[in-house]
BALOMAR-929637 format. One record per residue (C-alpha): residue number from 0; residue in one letter; x, y, z. Coordinates in steps of 0.02 Angstrom, whole numbers, plus 50000, padded with zeros to 5 digits. Example, Ala and Ser with C-alpha at 12.3 -4.5 7.8 and 13.67 -1.06 7.14 Angstrom:
BEGIN
<atom><num>0</num><residu>A</residu><X>50615</X><Y>49775</Y><Z>50390</Z></atom>
<atom><num>1</num><residu>S</residu><X>50684</X><Y>49947</Y><Z>50357</Z></atom>
REM end
This chain:
BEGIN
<atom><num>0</num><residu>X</residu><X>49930</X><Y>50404</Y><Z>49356</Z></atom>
<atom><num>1</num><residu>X</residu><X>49786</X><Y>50396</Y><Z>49459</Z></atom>
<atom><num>2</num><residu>X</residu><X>49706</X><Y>50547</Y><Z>49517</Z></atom>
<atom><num>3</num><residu>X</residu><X>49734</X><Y>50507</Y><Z>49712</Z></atom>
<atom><num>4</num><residu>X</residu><X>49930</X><Y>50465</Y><Z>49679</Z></atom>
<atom><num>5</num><residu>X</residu><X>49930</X><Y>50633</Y><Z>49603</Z></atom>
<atom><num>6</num><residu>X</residu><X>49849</X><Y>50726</Y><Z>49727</Z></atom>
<atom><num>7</num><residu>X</residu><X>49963</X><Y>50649</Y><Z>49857</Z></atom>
<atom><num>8</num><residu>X</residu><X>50111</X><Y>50653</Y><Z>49784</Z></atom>
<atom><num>9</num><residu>X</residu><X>50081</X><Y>50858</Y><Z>49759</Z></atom>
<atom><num>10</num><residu>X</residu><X>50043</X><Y>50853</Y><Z>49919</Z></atom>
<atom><num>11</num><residu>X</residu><X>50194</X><Y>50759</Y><Z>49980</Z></atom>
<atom><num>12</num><residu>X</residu><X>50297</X><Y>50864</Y><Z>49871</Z></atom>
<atom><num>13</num><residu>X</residu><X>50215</X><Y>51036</Y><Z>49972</Z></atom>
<atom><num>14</num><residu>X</residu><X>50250</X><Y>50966</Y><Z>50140</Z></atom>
<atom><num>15</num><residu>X</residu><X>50067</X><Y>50951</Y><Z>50162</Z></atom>
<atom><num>16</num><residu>X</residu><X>49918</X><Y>50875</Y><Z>50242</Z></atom>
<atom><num>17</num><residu>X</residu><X>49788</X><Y>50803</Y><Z>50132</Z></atom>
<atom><num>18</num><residu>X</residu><X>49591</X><Y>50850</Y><Z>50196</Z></atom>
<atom><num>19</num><residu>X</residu><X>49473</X><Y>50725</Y><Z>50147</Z></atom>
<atom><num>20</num><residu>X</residu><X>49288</X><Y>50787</Y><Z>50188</Z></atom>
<atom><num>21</num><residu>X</residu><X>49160</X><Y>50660</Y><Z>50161</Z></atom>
<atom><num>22</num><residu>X</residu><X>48966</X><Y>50684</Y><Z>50118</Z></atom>
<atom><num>23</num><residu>X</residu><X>48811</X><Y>50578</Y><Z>50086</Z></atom>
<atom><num>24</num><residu>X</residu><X>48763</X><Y>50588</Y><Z>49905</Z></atom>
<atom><num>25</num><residu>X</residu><X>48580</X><Y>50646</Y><Z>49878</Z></atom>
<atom><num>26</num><residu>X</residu><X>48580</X><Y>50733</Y><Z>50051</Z></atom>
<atom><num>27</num><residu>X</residu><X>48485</X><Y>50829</Y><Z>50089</Z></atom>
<atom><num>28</num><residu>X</residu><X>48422</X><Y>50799</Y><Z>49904</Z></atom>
<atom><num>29</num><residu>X</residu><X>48493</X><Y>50751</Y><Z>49751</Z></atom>
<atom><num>30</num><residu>X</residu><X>48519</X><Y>50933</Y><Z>49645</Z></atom>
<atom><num>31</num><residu>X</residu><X>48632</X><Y>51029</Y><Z>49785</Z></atom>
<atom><num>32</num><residu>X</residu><X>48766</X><Y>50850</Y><Z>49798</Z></atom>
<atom><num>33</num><residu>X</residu><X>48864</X><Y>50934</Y><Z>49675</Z></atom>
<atom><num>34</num><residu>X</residu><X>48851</X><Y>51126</Y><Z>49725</Z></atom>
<atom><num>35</num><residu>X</residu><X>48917</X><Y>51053</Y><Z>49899</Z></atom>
<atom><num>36</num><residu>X</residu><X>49067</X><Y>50953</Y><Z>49814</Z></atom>
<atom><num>37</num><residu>X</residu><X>49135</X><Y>51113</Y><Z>49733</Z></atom>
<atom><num>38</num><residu>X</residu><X>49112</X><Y>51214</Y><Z>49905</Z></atom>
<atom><num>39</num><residu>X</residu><X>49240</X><Y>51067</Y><Z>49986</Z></atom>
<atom><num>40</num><residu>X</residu><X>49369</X><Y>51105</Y><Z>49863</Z></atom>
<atom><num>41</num><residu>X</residu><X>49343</X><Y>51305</Y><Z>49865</Z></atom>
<atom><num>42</num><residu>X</residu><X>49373</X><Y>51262</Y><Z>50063</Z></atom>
<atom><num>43</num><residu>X</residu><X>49519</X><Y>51173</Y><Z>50044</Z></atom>
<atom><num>44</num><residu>X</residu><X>49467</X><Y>50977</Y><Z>50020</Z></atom>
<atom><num>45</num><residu>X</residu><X>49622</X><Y>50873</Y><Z>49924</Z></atom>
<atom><num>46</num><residu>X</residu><X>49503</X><Y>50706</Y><Z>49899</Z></atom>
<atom><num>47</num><residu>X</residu><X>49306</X><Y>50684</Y><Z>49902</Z></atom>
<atom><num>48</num><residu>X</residu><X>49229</X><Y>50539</Y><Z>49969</Z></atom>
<atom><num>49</num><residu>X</residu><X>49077</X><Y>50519</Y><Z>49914</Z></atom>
<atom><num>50</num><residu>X</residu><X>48938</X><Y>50442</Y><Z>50017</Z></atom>
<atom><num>51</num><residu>X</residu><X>48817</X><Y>50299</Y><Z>49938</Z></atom>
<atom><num>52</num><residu>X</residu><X>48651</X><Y>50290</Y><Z>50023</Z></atom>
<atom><num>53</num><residu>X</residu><X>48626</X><Y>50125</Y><Z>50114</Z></atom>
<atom><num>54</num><residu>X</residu><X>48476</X><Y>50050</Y><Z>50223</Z></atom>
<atom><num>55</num><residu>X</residu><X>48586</X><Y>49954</Y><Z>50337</Z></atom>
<atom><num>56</num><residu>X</residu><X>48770</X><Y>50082</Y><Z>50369</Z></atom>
<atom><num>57</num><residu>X</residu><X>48841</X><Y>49962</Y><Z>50504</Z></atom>
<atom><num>58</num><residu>X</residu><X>48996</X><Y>50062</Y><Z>50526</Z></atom>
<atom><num>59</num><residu>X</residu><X>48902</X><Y>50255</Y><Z>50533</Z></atom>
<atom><num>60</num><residu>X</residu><X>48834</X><Y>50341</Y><Z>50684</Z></atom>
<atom><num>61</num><residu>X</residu><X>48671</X><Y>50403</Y><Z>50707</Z></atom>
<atom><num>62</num><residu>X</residu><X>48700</X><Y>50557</Y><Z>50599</Z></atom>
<atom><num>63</num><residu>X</residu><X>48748</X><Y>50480</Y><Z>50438</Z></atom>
<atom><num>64</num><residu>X</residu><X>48629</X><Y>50357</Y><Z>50452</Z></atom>
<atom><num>65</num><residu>X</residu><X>48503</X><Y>50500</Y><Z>50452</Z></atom>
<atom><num>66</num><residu>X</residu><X>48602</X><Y>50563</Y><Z>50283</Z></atom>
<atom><num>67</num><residu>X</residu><X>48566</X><Y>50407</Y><Z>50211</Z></atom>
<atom><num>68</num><residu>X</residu><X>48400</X><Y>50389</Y><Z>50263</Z></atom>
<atom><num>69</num><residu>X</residu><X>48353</X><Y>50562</Y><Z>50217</Z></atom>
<atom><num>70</num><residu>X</residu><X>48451</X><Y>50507</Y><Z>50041</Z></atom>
<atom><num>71</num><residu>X</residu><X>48364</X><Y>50374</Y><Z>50003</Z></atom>
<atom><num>72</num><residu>X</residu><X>48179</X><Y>50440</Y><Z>50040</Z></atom>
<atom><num>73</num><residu>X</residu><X>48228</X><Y>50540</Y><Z>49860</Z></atom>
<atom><num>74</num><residu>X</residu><X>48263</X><Y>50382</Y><Z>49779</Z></atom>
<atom><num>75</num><residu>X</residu><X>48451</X><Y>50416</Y><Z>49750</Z></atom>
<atom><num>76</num><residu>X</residu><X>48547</X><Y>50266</Y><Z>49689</Z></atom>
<atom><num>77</num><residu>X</residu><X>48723</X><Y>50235</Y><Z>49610</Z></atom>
<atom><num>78</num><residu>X</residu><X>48653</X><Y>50286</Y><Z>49432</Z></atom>
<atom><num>79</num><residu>X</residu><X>48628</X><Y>50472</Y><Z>49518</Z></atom>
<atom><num>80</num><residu>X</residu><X>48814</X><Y>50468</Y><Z>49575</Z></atom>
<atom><num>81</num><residu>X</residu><X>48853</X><Y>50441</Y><Z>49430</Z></atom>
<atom><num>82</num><residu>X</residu><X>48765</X><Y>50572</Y><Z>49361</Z></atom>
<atom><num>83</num><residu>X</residu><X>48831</X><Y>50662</Y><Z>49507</Z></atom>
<atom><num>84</num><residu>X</residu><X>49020</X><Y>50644</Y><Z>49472</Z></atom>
<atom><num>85</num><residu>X</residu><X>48993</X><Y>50681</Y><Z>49272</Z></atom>
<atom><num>86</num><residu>X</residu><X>48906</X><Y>50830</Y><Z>49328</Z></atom>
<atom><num>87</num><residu>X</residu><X>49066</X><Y>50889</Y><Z>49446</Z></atom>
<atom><num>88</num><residu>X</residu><X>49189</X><Y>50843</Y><Z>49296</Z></atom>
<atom><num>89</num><residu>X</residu><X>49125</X><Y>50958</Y><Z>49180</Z></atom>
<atom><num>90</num><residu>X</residu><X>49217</X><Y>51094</Y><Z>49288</Z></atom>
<atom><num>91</num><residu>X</residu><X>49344</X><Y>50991</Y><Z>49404</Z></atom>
<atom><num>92</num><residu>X</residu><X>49449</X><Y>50874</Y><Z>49316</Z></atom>
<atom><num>93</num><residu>X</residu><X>49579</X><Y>50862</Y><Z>49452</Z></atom>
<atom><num>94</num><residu>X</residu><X>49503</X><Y>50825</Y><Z>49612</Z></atom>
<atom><num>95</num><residu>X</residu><X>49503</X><Y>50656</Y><Z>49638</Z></atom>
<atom><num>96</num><residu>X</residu><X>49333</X><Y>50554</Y><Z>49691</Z></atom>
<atom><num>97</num><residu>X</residu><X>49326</X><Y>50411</Y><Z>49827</Z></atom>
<atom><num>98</num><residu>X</residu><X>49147</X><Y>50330</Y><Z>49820</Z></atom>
<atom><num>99</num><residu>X</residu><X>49113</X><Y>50266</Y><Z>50008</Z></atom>
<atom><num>100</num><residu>X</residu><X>48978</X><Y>50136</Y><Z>50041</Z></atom>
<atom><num>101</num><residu>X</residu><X>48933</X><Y>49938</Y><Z>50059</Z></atom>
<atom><num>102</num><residu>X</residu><X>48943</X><Y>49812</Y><Z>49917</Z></atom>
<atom><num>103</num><residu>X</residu><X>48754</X><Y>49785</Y><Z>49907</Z></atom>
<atom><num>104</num><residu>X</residu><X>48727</X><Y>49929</Y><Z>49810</Z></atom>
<atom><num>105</num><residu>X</residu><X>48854</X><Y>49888</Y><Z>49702</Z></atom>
<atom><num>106</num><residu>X</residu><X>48825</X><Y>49698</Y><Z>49693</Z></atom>
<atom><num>107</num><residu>X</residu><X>48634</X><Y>49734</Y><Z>49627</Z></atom>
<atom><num>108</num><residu>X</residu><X>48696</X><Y>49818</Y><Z>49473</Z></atom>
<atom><num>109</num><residu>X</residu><X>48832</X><Y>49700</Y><Z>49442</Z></atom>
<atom><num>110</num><residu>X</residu><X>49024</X><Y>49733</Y><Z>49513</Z></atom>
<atom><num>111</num><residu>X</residu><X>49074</X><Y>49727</Y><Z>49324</Z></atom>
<atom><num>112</num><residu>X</residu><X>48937</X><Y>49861</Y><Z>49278</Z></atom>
<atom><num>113</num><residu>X</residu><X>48991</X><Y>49954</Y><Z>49421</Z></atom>
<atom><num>114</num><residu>X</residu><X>49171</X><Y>49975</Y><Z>49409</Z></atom>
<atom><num>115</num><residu>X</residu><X>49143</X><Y>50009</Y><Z>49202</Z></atom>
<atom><num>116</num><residu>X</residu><X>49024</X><Y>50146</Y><Z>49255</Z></atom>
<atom><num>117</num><residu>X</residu><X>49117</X><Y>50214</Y><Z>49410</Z></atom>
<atom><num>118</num><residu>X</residu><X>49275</X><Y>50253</Y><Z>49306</Z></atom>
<atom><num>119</num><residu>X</residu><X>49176</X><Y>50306</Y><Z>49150</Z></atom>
<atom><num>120</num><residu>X</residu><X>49085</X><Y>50434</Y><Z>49266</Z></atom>
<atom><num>121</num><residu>X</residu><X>49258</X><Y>50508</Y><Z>49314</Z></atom>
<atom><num>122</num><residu>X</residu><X>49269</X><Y>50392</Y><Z>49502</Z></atom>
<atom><num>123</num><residu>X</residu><X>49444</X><Y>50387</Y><Z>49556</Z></atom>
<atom><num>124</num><residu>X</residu><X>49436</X><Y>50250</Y><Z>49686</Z></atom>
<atom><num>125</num><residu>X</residu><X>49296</X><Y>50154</Y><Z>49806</Z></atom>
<atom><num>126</num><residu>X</residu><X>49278</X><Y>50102</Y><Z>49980</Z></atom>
<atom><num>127</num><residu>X</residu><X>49160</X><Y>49972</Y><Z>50009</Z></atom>
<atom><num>128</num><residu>X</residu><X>49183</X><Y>49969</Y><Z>50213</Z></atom>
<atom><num>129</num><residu>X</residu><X>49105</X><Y>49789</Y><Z>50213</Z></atom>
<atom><num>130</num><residu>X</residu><X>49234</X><Y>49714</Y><Z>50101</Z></atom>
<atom><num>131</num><residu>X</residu><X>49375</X><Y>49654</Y><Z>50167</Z></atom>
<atom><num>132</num><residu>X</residu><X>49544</X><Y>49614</Y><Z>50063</Z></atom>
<atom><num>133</num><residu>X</residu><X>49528</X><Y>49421</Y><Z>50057</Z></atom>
<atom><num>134</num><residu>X</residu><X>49334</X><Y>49442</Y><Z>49980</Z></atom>
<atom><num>135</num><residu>X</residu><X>49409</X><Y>49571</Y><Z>49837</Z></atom>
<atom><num>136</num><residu>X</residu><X>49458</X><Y>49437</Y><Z>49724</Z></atom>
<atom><num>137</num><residu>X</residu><X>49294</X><Y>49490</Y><Z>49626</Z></atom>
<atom><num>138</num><residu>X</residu><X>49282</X><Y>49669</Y><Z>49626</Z></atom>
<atom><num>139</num><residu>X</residu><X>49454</X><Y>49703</Y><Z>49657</Z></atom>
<atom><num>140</num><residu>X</residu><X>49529</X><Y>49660</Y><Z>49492</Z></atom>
<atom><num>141</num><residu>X</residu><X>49384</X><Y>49740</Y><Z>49410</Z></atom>
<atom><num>142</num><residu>X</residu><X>49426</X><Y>49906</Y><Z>49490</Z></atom>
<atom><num>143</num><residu>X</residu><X>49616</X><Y>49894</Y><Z>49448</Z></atom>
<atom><num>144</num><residu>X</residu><X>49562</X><Y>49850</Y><Z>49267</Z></atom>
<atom><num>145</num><residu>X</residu><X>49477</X><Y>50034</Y><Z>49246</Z></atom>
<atom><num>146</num><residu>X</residu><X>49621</X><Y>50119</Y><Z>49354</Z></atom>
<atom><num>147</num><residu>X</residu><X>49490</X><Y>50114</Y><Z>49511</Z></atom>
<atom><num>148</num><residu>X</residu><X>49575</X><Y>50112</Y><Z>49666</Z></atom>
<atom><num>149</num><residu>X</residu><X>49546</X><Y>49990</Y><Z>49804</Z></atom>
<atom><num>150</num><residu>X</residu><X>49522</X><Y>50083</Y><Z>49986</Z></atom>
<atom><num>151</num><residu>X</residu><X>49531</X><Y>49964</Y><Z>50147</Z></atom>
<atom><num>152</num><residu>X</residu><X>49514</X><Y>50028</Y><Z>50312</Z></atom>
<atom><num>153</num><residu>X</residu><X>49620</X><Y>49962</Y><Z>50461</Z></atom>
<atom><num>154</num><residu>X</residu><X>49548</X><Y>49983</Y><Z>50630</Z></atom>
<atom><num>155</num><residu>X</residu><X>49622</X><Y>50008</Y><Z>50816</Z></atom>
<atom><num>156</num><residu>X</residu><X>49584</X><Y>49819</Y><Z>50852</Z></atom>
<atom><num>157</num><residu>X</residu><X>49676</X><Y>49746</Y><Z>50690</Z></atom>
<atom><num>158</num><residu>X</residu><X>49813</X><Y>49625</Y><Z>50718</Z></atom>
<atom><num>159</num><residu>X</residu><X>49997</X><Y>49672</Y><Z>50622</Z></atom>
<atom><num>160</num><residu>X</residu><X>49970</X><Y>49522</Y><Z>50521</Z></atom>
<atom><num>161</num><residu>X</residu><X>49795</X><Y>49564</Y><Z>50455</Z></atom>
<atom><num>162</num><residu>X</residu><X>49883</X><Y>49732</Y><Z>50424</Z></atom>
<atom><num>163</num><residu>X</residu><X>49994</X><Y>49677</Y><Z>50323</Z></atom>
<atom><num>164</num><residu>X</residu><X>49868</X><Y>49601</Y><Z>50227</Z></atom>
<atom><num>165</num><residu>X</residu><X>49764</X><Y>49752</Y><Z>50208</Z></atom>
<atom><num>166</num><residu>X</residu><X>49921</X><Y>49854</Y><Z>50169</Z></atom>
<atom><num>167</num><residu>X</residu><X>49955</X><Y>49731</Y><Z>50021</Z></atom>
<atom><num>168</num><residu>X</residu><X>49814</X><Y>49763</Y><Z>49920</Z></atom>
<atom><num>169</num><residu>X</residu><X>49773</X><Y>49927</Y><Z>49968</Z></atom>
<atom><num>170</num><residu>X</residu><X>49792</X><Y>50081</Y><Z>49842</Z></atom>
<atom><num>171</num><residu>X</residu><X>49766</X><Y>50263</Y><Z>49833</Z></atom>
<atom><num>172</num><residu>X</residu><X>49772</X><Y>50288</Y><Z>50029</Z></atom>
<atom><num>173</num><residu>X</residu><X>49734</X><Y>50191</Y><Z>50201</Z></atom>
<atom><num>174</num><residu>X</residu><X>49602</X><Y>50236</Y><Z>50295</Z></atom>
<atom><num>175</num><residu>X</residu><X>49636</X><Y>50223</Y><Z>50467</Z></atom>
<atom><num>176</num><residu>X</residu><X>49493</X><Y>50229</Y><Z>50593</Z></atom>
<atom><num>177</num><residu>X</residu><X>49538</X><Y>50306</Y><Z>50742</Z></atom>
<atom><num>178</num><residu>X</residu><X>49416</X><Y>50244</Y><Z>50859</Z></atom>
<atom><num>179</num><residu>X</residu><X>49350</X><Y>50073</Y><Z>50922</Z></atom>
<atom><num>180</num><residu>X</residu><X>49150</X><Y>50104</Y><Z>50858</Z></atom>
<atom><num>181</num><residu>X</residu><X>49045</X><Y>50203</Y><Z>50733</Z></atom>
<atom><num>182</num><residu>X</residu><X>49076</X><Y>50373</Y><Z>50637</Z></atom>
<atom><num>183</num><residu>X</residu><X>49024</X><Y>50520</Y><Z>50748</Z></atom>
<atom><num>184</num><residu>X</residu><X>49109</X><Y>50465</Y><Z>50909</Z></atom>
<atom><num>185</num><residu>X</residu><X>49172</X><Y>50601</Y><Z>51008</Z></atom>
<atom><num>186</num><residu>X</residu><X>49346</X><Y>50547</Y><Z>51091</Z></atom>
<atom><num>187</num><residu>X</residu><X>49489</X><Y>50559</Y><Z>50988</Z></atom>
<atom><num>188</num><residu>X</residu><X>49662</X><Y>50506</Y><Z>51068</Z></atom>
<atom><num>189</num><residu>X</residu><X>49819</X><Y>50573</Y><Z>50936</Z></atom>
<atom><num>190</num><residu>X</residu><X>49939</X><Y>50486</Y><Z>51031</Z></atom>
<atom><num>191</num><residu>X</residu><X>49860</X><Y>50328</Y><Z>50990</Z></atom>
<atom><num>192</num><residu>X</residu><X>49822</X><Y>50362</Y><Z>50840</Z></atom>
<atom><num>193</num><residu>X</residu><X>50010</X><Y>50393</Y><Z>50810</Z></atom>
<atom><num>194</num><residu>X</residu><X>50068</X><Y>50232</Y><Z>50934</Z></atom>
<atom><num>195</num><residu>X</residu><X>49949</X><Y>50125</Y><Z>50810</Z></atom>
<atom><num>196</num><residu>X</residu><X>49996</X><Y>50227</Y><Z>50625</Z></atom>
<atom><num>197</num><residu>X</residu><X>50214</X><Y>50183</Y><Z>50678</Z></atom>
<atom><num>198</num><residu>X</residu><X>50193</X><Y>50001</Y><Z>50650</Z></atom>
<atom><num>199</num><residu>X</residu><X>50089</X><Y>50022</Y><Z>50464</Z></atom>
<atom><num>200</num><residu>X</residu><X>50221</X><Y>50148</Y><Z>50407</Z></atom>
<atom><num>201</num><residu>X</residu><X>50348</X><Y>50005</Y><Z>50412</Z></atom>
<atom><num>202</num><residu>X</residu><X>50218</X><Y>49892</Y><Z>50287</Z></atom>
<atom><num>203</num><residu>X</residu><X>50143</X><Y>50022</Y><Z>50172</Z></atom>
<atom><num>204</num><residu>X</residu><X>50200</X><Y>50172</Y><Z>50084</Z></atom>
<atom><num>205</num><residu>X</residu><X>50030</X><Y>50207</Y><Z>50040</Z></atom>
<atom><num>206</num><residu>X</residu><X>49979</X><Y>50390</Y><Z>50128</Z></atom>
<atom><num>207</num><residu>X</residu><X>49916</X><Y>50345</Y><Z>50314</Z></atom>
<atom><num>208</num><residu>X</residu><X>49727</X><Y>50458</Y><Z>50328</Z></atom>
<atom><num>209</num><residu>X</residu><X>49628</X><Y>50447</Y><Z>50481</Z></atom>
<atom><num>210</num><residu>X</residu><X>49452</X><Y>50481</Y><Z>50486</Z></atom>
<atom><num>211</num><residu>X</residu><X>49329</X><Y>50465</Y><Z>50650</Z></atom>
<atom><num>212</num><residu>X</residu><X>49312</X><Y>50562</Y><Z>50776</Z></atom>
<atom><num>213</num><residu>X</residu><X>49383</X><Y>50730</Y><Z>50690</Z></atom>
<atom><num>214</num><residu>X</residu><X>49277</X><Y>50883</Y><Z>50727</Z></atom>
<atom><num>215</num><residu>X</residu><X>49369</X><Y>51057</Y><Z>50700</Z></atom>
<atom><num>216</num><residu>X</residu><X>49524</X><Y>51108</Y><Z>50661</Z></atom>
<atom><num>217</num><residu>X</residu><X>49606</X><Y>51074</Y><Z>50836</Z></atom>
<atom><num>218</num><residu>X</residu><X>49575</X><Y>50880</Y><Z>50810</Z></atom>
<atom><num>219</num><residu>X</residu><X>49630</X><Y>50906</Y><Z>50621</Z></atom>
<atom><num>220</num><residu>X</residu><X>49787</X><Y>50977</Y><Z>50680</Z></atom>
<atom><num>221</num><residu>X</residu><X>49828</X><Y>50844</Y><Z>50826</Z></atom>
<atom><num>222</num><residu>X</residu><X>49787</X><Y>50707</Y><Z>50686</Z></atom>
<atom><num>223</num><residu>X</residu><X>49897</X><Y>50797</Y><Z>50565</Z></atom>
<atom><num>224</num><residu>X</residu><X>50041</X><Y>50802</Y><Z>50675</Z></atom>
<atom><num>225</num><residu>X</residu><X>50072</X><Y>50613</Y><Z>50639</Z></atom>
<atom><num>226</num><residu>X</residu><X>49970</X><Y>50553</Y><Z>50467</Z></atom>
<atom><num>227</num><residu>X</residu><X>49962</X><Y>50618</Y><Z>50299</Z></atom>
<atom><num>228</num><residu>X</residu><X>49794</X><Y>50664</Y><Z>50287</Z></atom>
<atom><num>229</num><residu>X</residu><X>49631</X><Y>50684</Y><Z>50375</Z></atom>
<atom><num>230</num><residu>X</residu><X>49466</X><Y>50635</Y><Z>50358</Z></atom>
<atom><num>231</num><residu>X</residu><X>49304</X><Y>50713</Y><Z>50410</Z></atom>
<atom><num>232</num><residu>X</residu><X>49122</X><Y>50656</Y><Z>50391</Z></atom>
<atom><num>233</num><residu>X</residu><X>48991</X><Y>50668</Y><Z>50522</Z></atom>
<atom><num>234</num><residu>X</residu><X>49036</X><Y>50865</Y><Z>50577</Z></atom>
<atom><num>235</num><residu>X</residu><X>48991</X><Y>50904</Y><Z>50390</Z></atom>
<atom><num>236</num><residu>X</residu><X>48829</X><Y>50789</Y><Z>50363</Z></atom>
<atom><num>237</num><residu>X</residu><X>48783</X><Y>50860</Y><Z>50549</Z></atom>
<atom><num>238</num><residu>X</residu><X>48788</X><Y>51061</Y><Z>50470</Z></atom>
<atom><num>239</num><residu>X</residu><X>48697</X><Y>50979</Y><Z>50304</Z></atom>
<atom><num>240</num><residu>X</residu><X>48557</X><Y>50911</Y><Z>50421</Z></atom>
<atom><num>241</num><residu>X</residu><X>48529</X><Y>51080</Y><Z>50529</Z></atom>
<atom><num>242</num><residu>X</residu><X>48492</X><Y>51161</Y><Z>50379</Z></atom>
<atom><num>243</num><residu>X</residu><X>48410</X><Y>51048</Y><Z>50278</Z></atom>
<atom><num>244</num><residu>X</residu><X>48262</X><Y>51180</Y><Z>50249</Z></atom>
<atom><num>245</num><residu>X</residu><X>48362</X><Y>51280</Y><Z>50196</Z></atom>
<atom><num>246</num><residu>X</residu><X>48499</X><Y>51221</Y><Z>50053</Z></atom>
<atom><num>247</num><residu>X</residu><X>48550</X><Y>51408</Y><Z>50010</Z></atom>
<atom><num>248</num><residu>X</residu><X>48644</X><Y>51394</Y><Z>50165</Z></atom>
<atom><num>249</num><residu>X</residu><X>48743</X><Y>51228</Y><Z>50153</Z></atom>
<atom><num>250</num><residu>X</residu><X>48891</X><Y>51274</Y><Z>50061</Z></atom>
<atom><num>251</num><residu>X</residu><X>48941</X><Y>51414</Y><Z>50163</Z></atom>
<atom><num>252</num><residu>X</residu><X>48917</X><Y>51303</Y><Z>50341</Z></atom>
<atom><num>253</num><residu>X</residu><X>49026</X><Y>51192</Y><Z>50253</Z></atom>
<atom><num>254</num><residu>X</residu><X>49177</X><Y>51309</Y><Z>50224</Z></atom>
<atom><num>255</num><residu>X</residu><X>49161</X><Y>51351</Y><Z>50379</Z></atom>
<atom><num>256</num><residu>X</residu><X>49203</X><Y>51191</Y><Z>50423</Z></atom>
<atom><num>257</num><residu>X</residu><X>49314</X><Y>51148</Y><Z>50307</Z></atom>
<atom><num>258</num><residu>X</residu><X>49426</X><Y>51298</Y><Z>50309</Z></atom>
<atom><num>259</num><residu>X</residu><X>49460</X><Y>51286</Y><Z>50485</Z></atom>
<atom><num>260</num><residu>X</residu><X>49515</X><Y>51123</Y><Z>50484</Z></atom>
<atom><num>261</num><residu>X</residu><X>49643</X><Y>51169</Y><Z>50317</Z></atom>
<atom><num>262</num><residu>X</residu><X>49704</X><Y>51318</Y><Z>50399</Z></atom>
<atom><num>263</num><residu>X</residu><X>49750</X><Y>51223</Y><Z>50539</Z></atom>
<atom><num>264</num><residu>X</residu><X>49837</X><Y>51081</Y><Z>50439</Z></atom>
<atom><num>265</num><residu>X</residu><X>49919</X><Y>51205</Y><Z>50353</Z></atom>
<atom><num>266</num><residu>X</residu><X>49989</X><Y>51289</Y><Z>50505</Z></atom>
<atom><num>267</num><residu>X</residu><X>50086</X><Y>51129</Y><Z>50532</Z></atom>
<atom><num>268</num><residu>X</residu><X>50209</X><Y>51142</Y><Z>50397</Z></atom>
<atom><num>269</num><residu>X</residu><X>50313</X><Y>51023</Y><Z>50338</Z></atom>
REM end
């Protein structure tokens, strides 16, 4: 079994919410990625994504863009999250490992290279945001062949049909984006998030997360009321880039974070 149906399952099992913190790999340079990773799960993370650097982020705000480009100015390509995640399975071998990003990184080394790499590195699933379900036909059997999961994400403005679609060859978990524009928006409304999450619970089993637009633990909670996991990105990479001078001082701003937000999922209860 895959890592993520694991980790769900467990999760499903404990009557709880899954967090799902996400970071930009290599920021705010490449030797502290995996020191951060382990402070997520020592704060409570159930699933890493894993940022890859890109030039061109069309669906990231202003501060992950800034991750990226602070990322990249080091150099850091897929080979160093590769490097990366053998590095964080030498002491976690149970917490699974989402890599986030656009297909042209992955289409320069090859999607074959990349999904024999990805899994051999200790990956546990990918979202390539600019890769639709009806364009997998490629990479998507390539990532099933090395027990890869495929990650779609369904948006406000999809149609139920084009849900369906996406529902049918997802795996691992949906990601469902809460808001109608780029990560780091600020307004986050639960009850549509849970008017628009009804309709894919009749298509999919697959666990319902919802990322954008999630900030502290308050927002964590409302989201958590009604989907089975959350997802949090630009309040992290926003702490990483306040103190990129200072490293030392990353992991700790990101418990902070972190913890809040899985105290107050796991004040829900079942």
């Amino acid at each position: 079994m895959n890592r993520i149906d694991q980790r769900f399952a467990e999760l499903k099992s404990q009557g709880r919410r899954a967090l799902i913190p996400y970071i930009t790999a290599g920021d705010p340079s490449p030797e502290h990625t995996v020191g951060f990773m382990h402070a997520l799960v020592e704060a409570g993370a159930d699933v890493i994504e894993l940022g890859v650097p890109f030039s061109d982020p069309m669906a990231d705000g202003p501060v992950i863009q800034k991750a990226c480009e602070r990322a990249l100015k080091h150099g850091v390509r897929l080979s160093h999250l590769f490097e990366m995640v053998r590095e964080f399975r030498q002491t976690d071998t149970t917490t699974p490992v989402v890599l986030m990003g656009y297909l042209n990184p992955m289409e320069r080394i090859g999607l074959a290279a990349f999904s024999e790499q990805a899994a051999a590195a200790g990956v546990d699933g990918v979202l390539a945001v600019d890769m639709p379900p009806e364009e997998a036909e490629e990479l998507g059997p390539l990532l099933k062949s090395h027990g890869l999961a495929s990650i779609f994400l369904v948006a406000p403005t999809t149609s139920e049909e084009r849900a369906a679609t996406i529902c049918a060859h997802g795996e691992g978990y949906l990601y469902y984006v809460s808001l109608k524009g780029v990560t780091g928006s600020a307004i986050l409304n639960a009850a549509d998030v849970a008017e628009h999450l009804a309709p894919l619970r009749r298509m999919t089993d697959l666990p319902l997360c919802v990322g954008f637009g999630i900030r502290d633990g308050a927002s964590a909670a409302e989201v958590g009321k009604v989907a089975d996991g959350v997802i949090v990105g630009s309040a992290l990479v926003s702490r990483i880039a306040a103190n990129a001078e200072t490293p030392e001082a990353i992991p700790a701003e990101l418990k902070a974070v972190l913890g809040e937000m899985r105290q107050a999922l796991d004040a829900l209860g079942a």
